[in-house]
C-alpha positions in Angstrom: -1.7 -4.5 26.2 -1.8 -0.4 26.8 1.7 -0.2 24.8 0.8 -2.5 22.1 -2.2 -0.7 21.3 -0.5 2.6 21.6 2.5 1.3 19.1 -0.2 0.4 16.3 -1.9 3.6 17.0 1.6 5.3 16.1 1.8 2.2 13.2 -1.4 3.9 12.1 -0.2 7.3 11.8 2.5 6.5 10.2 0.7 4.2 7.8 -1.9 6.7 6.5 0.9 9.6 5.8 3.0 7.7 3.6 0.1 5.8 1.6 -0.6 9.6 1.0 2.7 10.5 0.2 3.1 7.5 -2.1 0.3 8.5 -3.9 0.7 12.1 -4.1 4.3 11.4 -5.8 2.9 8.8 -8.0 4.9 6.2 -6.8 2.0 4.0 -5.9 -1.9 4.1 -7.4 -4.8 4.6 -5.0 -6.7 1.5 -6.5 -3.5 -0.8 -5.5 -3.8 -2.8 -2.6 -0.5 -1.5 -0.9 -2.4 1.5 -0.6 -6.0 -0.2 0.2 -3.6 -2.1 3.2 -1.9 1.1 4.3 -4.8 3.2 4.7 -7.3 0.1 6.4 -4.5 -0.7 8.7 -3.2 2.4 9.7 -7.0 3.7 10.2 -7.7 0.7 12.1 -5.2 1.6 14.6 -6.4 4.8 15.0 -9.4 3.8 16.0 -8.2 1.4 18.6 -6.4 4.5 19.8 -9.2 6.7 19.6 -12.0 3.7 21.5 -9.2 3.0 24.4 -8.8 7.0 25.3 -12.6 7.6 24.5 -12.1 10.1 21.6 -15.1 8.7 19.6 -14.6 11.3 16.9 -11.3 10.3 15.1 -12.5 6.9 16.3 -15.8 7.1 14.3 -13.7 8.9 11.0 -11.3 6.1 11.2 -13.8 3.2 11.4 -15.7 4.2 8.3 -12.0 4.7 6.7 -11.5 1.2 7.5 -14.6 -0.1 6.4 -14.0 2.2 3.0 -10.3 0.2 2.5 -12.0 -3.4 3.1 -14.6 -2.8 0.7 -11.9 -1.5 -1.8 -9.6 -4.1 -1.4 -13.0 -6.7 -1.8 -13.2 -5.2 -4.9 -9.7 -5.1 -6.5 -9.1 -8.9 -5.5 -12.5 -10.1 -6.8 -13.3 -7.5 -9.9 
């Protein structure tokens, strides 16, 4: 279980830079849901990261990040 949650905490990583990179070339919009996804997911596996190896910190930061991405895709899908 250790490696699973350390390869979705490098999924994470991964996920967050290039939903930043897609938007800072304008290949992608920050209210699309491929960037809402990108940026939830890849903070959520941060935070797994961050809970398992006690860094509460980027743990805390990536939690509200997730929270922020749910609530955003809530509201593209349903507004």
């Amino acid at each position: 279980m250790g490696k699973l949650i350390e390869l979705y905490g490098w999924y994470g990583a991964v996920a967050i830079i290039l939903a930043y990179a897609l938007v800072s070339f304008s290949i992608i919009q920050p209210d699309s849901i491929l960037y809402q996804v990108l940026n939830g997911t890849g903070a959520l596996g941060i935070v797994l990261v961050s809970f398992r190896k006690k860094t509460y910190q980027p743990g805390v930061l990536n939690a509200i990040w997730t929270l922020i991405a749910l609530v955003a895709i809530i509201k593209i899908i349903f507004l």
